[in-house]
C-alpha positions in Angstrom: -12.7 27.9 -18.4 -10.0 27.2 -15.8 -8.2 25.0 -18.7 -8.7 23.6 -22.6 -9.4 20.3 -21.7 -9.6 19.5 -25.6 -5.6 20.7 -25.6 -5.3 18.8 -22.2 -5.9 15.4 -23.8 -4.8 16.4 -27.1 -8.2 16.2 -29.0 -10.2 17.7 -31.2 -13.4 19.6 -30.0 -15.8 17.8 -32.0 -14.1 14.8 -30.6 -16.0 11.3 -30.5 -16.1 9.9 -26.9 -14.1 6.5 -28.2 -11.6 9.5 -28.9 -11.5 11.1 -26.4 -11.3 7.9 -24.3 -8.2 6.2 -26.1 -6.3 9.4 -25.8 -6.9 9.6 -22.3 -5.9 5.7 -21.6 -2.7 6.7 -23.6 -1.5 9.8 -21.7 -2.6 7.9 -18.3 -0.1 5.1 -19.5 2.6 7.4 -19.5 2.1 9.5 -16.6 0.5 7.6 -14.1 2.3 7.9 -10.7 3.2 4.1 -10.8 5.3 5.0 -13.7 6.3 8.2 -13.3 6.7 9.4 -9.9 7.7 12.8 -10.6 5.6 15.5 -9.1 5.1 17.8 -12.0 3.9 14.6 -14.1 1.4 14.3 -10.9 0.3 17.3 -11.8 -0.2 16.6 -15.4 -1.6 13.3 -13.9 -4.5 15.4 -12.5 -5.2 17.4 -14.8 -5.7 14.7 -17.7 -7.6 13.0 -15.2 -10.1 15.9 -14.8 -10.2 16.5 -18.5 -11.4 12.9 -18.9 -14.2 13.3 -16.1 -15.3 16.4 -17.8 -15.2 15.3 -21.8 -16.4 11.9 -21.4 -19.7 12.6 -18.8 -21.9 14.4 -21.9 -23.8 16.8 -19.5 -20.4 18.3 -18.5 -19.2 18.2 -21.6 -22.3 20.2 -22.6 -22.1 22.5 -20.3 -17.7 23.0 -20.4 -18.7 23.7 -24.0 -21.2 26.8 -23.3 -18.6 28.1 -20.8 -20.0 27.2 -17.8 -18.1 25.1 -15.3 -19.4 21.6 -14.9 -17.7 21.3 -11.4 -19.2 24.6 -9.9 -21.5 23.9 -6.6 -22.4 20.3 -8.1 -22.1 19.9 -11.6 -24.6 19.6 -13.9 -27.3 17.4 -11.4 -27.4 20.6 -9.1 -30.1 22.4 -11.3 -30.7 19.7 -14.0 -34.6 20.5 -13.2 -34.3 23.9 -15.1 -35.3 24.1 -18.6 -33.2 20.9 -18.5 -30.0 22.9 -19.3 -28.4 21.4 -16.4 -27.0 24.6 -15.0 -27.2 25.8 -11.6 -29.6 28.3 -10.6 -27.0 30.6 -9.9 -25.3 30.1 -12.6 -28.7 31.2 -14.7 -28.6 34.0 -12.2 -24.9 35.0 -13.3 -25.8 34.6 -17.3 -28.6 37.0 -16.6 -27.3 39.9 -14.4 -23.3 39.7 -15.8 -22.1 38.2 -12.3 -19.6 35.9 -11.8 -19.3 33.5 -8.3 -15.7 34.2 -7.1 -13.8 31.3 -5.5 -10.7 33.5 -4.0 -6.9 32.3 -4.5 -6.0 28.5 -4.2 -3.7 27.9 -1.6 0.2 27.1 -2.4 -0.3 24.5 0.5 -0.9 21.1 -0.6 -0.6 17.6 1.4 2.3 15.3 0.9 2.2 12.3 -0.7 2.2 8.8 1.7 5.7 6.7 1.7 6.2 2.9 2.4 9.0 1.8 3.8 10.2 -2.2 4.2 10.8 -3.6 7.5 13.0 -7.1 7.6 12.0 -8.6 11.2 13.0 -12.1 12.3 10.7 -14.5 13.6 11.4 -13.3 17.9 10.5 -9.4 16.7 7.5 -10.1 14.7 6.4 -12.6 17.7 7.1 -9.8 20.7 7.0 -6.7 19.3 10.0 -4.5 19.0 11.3 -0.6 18.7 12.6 0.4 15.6 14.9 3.8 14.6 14.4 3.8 11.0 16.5 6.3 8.3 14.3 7.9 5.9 15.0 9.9 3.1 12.2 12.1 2.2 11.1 16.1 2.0 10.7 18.2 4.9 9.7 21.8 5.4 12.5 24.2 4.0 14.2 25.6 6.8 15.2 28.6 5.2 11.9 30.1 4.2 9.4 28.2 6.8 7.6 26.7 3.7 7.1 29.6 2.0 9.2 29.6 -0.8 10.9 32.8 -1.3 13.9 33.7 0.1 14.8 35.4 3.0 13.6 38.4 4.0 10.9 38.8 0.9 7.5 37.5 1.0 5.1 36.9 -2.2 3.5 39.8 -3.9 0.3 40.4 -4.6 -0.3 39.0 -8.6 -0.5 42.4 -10.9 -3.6 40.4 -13.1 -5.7 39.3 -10.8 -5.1 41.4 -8.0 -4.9 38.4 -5.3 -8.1 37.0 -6.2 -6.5 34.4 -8.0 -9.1 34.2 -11.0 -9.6 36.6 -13.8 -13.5 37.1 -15.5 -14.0 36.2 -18.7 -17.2 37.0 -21.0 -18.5 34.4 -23.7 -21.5 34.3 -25.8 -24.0 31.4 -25.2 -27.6 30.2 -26.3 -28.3 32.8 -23.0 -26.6 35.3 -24.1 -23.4 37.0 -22.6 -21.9 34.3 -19.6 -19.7 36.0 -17.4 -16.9 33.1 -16.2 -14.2 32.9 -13.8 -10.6 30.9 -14.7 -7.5 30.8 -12.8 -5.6 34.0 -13.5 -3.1 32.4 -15.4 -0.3 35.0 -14.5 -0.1 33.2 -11.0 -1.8 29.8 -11.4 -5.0 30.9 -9.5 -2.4 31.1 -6.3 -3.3 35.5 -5.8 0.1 36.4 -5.8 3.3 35.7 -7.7 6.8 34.6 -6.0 9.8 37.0 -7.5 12.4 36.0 -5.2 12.3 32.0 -5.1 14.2 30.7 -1.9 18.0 29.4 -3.1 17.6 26.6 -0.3 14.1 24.9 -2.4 13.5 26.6 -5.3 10.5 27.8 -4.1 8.5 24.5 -3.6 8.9 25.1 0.3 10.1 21.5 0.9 13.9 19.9 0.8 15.1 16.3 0.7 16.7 15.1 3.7 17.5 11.9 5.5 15.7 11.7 9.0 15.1 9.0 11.7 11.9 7.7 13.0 11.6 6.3 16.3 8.6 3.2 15.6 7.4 0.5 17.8 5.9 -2.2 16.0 3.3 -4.3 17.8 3.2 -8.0 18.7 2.1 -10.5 16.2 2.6 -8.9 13.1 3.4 -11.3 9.8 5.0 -10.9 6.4 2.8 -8.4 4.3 1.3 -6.3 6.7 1.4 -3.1 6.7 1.7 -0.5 9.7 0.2 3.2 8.7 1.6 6.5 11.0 -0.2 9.2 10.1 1.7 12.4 9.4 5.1 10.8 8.9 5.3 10.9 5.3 6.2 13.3 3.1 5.7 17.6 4.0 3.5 18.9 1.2 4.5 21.7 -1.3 4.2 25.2 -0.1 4.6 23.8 3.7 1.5 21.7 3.5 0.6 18.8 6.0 2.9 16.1 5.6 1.5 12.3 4.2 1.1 9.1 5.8 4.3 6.5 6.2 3.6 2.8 5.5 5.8 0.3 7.1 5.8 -3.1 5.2 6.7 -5.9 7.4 9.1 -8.5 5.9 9.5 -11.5 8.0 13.0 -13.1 7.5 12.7 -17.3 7.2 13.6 -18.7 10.6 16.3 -21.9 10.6 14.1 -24.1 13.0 10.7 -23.2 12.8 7.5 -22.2 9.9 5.3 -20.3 10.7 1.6 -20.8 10.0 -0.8 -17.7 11.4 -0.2 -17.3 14.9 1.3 -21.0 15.5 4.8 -22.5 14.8 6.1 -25.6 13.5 9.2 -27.5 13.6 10.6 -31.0 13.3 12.5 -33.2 15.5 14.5 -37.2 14.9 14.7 -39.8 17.2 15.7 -43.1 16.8 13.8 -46.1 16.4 14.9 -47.5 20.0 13.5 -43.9 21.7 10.7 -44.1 19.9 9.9 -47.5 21.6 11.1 -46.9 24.8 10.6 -43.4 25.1 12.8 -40.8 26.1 13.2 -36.8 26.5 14.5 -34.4 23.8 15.7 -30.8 24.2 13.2 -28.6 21.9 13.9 -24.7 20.9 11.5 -22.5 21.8 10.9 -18.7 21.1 11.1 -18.9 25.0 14.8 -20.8 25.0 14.8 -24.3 25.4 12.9 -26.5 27.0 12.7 -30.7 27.9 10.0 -32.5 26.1 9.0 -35.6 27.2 8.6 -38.8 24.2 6.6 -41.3 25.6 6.8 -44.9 24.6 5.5 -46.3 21.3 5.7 -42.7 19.9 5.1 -43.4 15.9 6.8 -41.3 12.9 4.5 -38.8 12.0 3.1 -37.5 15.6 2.9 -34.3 17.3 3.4 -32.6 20.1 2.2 -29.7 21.1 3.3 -27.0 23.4 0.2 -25.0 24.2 1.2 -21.7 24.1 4.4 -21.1 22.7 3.6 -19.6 19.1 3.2 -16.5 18.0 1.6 -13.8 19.8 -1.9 -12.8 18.7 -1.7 -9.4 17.1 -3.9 -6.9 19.1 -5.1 -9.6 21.5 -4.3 -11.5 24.4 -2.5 -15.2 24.4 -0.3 -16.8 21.9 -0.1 -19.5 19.0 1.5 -23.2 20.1 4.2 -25.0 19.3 3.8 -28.0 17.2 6.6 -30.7 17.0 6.5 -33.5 14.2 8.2 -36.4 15.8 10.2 -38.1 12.7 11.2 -42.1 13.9 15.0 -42.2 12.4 15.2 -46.5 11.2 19.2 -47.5 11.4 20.0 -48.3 7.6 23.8 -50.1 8.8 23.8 -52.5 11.8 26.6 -54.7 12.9 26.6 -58.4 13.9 25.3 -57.7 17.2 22.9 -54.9 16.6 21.1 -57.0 13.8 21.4 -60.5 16.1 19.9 -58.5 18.9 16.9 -57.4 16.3 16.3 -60.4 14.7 15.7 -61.6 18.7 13.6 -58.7 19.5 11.5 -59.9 16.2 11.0 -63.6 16.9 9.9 -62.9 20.3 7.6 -60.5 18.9 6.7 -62.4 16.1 7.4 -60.3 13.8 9.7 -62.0 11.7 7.4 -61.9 8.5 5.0 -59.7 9.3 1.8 -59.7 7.5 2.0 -55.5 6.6 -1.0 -53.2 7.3 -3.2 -51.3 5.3 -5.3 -48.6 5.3 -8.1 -47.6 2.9 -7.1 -44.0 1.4 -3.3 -44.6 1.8 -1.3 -43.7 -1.9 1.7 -45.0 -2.5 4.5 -42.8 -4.1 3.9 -45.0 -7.7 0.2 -43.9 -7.3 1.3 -40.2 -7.1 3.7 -40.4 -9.7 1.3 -41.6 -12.2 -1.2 -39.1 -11.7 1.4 -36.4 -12.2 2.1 -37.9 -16.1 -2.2 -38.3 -16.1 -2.2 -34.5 -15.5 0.1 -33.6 -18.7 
């Protein structure tokens, strides 16, 4: 077969699936791309991977073990309905006559992996949109060889095993009789032909590391945590291959004034107890620049105002978030002998110099909280 997925996983061939399973979740542990993100461990990635589909599905196992491949033309299920061997009909066909289906060379070619990038944004660019010329350092196309991987002026040659097809046959003996097999010609890797002259720029992987810019507009109304996909801005593949996708991951910085919740903005602002009675106008910030808001009289500690349309933009859409302001009524804690004579008048014509206190079903007092915190532990 194309490999010994028993060697693969580092098992035996009489192998119990509980085996073979704990000595795949090791080997994944240690070479999983989140760990690891070297491309040859990838590749060794992959290949345990495909090992672990193969010995641990017991039709494919079956069939691996006779020497057919449990991948070819679809698996076991494509001809499960004869004699209940679960080959394909053209692989009975192959066993019979001493054929072998030939899949040609694999290509060198292979897409490159995606890349995320994070994007700090403060509260004006996430709310507008803005344009962004971002440094990345990640693989391009070699320009020396063009992606090929040999060096200038040579060209890959034609692999003396195989003869380009990239597979070599191999005959075993099964319950059929004499099975003719194809495997990846392991001179050249199942590639056709064999690179002698590796390009000095690459190494022969067709690919360098270089810093680049990227040119990005990022819409309106994105938040912190979303990310923005452009497709074909990642990494260039080995061999020349189509490049991956970039990710950008938006990271909104904290804004001194306002918090943001969704699409609308929040933000606080004091005025004294006198303003608050008499009312007044206050000079707000806005994402807009600044603008006069109007307190009316008798405004209480705790209210808000809202300024219709001066959040957030929606992202994709039309129209914007508002502006909420929590009015917070500022009590003088010092007065002097006037101020508090001129209070204690306000309050007797009022009638409020013992006032009765309201309350309010539903209202907790900070004792009431406090207690419930110690009832929790």
């Amino acid at each position: 077969m194309a490999n010994d997925y028993y060697a693969t996983l580092g098992v035996r061939r009489d192998a119990s699936p509980d085996e073979v399973k704990k000595a795949y979740r090791r080997l994944a542990r240690e070479l999983h791309p989140d760990v690891n993100p070297d491309p040859e461990t990838q590749e060794r990635f992959k290949e345990i991977t495909q090992a672990y589909e193969v010995l641990s599905d017991p039709q494919k196992r079956e069939m691996y073990d006779m020497g057919a491949d449990p991948f070819a033309r679809g698996g076991a299920g494509a001809g499960a309905g004869f004699g209940g061997a679960g080959f394909p009909f053209s692989d009975i066909m192959d066993a019979f006559f001493g054929t072998a289906a030939s899949r040609g060379p694999r290509s060198r070619a292979r897409r490159g992996r995606n890349a995320t990038l994070r994007v700090e944004l403060d509260l004006a660019e996430s709310a507008f949109g803005t344009t962004r010329e971002l440094s990345i350092d990640t693989a391009v196309a070699c320009t020396s060889c063009q992606g090929e991987g040999t060096a200038p002026g040579t060209h890959p040659d034609t692999c003396d095993t195989c003869h380009g097809r990239g597979e070599v046959q191999q005959v075993q003996r099964s319950f059929l009789g004499q099975v003719m097999t194809a495997r990846p010609c392991p001179q050249c890797g199942g590639f056709g032909s064999v690179i002698r002259t590796p390009c000095p720029e690459c190494s022969g992987d067709g690919r360098v590391r270089t810093r680049r810019t990227v040119k990005v507009k990022i819409p309106a109304g994105v938040e912190n945590g979303i990310h923005i996909q452009l497709a074909g801005e990642g990494e260039v593949g080995p061999g020349g291959g189509p490049p991956g996708d970039l990710f950008l991951e938006i990271v909104e910085k904290p804004h001194p004034i306002f918090e943001r919740e969704g699409d609308d903005l929040h933000c606080s602002v004091e005025i004294p107890m006198t303003a608050a009675a008499l009312g007044t106008s206050v000079t707000v910030e806005t994402l807009d620049g600044a603008e006069e808001v109007d307190i009316k009289p008798g405004t209480q500690s705790g209210q808000v105002i809202t300024l219709y349309g001066r959040g957030v933009r929606h992202l994709n859409e039309s129209g914007r978030g508002d502006l909420n302001i929590h009015v917070t009524v500022e009590t003088p804690g010092r007065l002097d002998e006037e101020q508090e004579e001129l209070l204690r008048r306000l309050a007797k014509l009022r009638g409020e110099e013992r006032p009765p206190g309201k309350f309010a079903p539903g209202q907790r007092g900070v004792f009431s909280r406090i207690r419930d915190v110690f009832n929790q532990h």
